[in-house]
C-alpha positions in Angstrom: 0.0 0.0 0.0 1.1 3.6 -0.6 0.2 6.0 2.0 0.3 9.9 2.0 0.2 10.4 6.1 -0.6 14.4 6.3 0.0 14.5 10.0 2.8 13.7 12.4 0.3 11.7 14.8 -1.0 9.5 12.1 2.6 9.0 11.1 3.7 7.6 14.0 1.1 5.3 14.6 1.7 4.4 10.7 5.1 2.9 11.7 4.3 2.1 14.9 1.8 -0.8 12.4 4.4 -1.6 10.8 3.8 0.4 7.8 7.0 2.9 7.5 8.3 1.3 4.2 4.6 1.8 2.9 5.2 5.7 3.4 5.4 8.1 0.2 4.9 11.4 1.2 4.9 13.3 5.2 4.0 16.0 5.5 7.1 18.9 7.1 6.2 18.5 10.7 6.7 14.5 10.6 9.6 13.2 12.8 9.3 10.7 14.2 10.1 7.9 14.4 13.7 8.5 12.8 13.1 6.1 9.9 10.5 8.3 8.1 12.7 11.1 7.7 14.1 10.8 4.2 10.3 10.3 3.0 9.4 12.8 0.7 8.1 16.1 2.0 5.0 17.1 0.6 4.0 20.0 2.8 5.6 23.3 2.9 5.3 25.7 5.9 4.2 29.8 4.8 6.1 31.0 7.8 9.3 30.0 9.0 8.7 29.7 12.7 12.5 28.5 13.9 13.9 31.8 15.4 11.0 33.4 16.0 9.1 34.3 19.4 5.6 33.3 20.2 4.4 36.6 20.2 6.2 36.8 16.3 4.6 33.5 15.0 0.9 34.9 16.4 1.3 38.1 14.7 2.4 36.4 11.5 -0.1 33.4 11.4 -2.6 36.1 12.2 -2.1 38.6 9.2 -1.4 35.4 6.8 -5.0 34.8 7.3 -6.1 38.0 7.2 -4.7 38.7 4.1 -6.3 35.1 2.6 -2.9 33.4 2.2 -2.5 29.8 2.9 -0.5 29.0 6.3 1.1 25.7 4.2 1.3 24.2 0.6 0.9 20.8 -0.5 3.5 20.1 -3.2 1.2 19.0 -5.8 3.7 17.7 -8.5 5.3 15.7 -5.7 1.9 14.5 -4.5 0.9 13.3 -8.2 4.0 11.4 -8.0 4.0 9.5 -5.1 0.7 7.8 -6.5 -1.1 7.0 -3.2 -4.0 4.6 -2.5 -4.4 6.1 0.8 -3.5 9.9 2.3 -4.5 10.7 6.2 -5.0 14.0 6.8 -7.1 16.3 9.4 -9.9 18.7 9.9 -9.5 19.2 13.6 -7.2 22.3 13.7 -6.7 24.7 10.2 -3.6 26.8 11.8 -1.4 23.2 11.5 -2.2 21.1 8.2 -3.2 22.2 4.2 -6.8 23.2 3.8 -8.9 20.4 2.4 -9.7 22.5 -1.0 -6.1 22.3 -1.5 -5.5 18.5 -0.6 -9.5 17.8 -2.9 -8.2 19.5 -5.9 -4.6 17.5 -5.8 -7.0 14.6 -5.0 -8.8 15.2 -8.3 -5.8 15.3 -10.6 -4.6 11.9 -9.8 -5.5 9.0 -12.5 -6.8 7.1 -9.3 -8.9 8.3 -6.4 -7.3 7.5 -3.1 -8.9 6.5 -0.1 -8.8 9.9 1.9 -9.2 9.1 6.0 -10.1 12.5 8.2 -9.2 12.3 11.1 -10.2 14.7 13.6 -9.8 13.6 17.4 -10.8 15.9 20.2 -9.8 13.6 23.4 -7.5 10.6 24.5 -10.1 8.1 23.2 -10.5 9.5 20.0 -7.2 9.2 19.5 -7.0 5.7 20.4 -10.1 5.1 18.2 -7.7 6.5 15.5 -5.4 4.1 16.2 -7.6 1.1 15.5 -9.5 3.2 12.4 -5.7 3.6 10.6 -5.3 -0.3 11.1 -8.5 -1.0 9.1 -7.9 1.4 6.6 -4.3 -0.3 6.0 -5.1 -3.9 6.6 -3.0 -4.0 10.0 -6.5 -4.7 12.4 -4.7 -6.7 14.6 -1.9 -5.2 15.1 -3.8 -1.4 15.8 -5.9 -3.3 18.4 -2.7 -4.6 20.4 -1.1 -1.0 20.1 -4.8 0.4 21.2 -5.1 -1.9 24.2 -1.5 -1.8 25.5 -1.9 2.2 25.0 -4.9 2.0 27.1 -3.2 -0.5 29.9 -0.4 2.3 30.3 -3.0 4.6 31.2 -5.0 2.8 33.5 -1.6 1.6 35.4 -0.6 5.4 35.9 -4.0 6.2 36.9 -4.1 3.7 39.3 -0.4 4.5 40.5 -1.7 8.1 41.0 -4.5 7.2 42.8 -3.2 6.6 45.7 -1.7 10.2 46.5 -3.3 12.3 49.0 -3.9 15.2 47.4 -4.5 16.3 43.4 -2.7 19.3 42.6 -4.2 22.2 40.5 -2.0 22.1 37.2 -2.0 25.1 34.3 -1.1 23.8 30.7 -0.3 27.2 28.5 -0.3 26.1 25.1 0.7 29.3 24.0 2.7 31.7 26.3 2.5 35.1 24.1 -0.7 36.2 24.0 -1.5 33.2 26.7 -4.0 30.2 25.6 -4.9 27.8 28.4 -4.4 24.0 26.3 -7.7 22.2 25.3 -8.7 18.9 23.4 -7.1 16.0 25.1 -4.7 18.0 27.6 -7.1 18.6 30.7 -7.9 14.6 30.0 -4.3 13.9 30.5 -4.2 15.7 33.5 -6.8 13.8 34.8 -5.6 10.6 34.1 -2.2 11.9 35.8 -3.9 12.2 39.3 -4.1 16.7 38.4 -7.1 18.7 38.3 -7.0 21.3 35.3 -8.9 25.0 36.8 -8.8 26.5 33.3 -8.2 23.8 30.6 -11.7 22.6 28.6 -11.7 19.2 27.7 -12.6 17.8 24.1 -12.3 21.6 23.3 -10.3 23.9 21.2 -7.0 25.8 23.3 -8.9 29.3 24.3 -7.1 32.6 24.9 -6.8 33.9 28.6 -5.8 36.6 30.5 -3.2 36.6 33.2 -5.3 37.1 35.6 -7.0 33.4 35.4 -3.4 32.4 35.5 -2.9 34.5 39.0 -6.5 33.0 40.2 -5.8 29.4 39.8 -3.1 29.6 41.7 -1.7 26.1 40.4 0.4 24.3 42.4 2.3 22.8 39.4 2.7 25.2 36.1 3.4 23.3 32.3 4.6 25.8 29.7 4.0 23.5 26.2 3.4 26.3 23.4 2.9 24.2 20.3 5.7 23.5 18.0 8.2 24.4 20.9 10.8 22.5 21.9 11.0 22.1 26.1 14.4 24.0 25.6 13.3 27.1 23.6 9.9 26.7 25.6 11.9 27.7 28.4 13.7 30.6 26.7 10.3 32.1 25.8 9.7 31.5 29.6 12.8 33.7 30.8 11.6 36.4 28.5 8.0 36.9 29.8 8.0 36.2 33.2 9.2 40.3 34.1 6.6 42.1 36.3 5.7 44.6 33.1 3.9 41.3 31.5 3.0 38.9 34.2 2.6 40.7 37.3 2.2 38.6 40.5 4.4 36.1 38.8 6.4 35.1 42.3 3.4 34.5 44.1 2.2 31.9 42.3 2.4 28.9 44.4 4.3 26.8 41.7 6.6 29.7 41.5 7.2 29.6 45.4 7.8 26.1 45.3 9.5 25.5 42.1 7.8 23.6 40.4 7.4 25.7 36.8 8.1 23.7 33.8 8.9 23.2 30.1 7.9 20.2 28.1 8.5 19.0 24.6 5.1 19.9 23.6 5.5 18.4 19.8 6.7 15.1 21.3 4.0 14.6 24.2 1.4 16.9 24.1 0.2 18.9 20.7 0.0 15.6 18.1 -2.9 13.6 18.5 -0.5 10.1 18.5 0.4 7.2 20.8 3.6 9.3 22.6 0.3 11.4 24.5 0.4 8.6 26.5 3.9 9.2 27.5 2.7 13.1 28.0 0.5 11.3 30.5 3.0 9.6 32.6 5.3 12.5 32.1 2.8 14.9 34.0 2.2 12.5 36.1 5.8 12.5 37.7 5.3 16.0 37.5 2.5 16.5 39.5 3.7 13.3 41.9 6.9 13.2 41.9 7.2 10.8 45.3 5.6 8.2 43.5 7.6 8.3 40.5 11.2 8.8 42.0 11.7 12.3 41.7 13.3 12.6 38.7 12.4 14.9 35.7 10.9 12.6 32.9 13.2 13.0 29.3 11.4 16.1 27.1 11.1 18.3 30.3 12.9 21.9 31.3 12.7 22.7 35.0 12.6 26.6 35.4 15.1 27.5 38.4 13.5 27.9 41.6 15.4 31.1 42.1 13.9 32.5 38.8 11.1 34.8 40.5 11.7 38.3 38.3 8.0 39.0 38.2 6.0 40.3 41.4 
């Protein structure tokens, strides 16, 4: 079978079937695992988001649409070629994949239609649904139903594992630092299942801008800083930059300020791709937000901001 996968998630769980050699086309954002990455590229990113600052991307992705321009381009004379009888793509989110006019008119130029598969997952069991709908649409059934179940096992054993805490801390997910978004879709449902309650995330949900001030009223007792497309590393940076009293006043008396426990994650890894690794995000907020029950170590793919890093007030 040749597969066009559109979207990192739905790549990963493509080789995680078995299926990597079946690849033709990725789309830019696809990296993992590390034996897709010579596959042809058949998305181009509008905006070159490596050097620039949260509050640059915004501004840019903002006045792209304004102006009508697409965000990204499919590379249609690449897509002809690779000759698929199946491409995965998304309507779920149009600020991170090609707009389905573009991907329908490509579509209609090939000598064969393909099967096209929409995904468009909103929670932690949709994307576990996708899992098993992938393996039908590829002929790997049994195989998506193992990856499905033990996926679901690994949820249920850190539940259970965080169960038996005393207390469930309050935990902010910012998806976006500059302006501030509080995360949505599956996050406050993987704070959940890591033994957190979530005052300003909504579930199934897309991310929704906030003001500081619901930041300052939470009050949470463990503060994640996952802006979409950031690394943990340059997460952080952004982090440095904002946290001054001028922007986020009140900033030190935050209780996971005063107690150090403000971090950065690798939010494309764990966190913004609707794949099998959120399960990993899972565990990984889960030492986070327990870390006596998970040996009090930082989990790989997470920055810990300084305690002594209290600027704002």
């Amino acid at each position: 079978m040749r597969i066009c996968s559109l979207l990192p998630g739905a790549t990963e769980i493509v080789a995680a079937l078995g299926l990597a050699d079946d690849l033709v086309g990725i789309s830019h954002e696809c990296d993992y695992p590390q034996e897709i990455r010579h596959k042809p590229v058949l998305v181009r990113a509008a905006i070159d988001t490596a050097q620039a600052t949260s509050r640059e991307i915004d501004r840019r992705v903002r006045e792209t649409l304004e102006n009508g321009d697409r965000l990204y381009a499919l590379d249609e004379s690449l897509f002809s070629r690779a000759q698929p009888d199946l491409v995965i793509t998304q309507d779920l989110c149009q600020v991170c994949a090609i707009t389905p006019s573009q991907l329908q008119r490509a579509i209609a130029a090939l000598p064969k239609e393909p099967r096209l598969l929409t995904l468009n997952p909103t929670g932690l069991d949709d994307v576990l649904a996708d899992v098993e709908r992938i393996g039908g649409a590829t002929g790997r059934e049994p195989e998506a139903l193992t990856l499905a179940t033990t996926l679901r096992a690994r949820l249920q054993s850190i539940h259970e594992r965080v169960a038996t805490a005393q207390e469930r801390p309050t935990v902010v997910c910012l998806e976006w630092l500059d302006p501030l978004y509080a995360a949505g879709h599956w996050v406050p449902e993987m704070v959940a299942w890591a033994g957190g309650l979530d005052p300003i995330g909504t579930g199934s949900a897309p991310s929704k801008h906030i003001a500081w001030e619901q930041v300052l009223a939470a009050a949470p007792d463990v503060l994640v800083m996952m802006p979409c497309g950031f690394s943990a590393a340059k997460a952080l940076c952004e982090l440095d930059r904002l946290a001054v009293p001028s922007r986020w006043p009140g900033w030190a008396t935050i209780p996971a300020v005063r107690n150090g426990r403000v971090f950065a994650v690798d939010a494309s890894s764990y966190f913004s791709r609707p794949g099998p690794r959120l399960v990993e995000g899972v565990a990984m907020l889960a030492a986070l937000c327990h870390p006596s029950l998970f040996g009090a170590t930082l989990p790989p793919g997470v920055e810990h901001m300084p305690s002594g890093n209290h600027r704002a007030s």
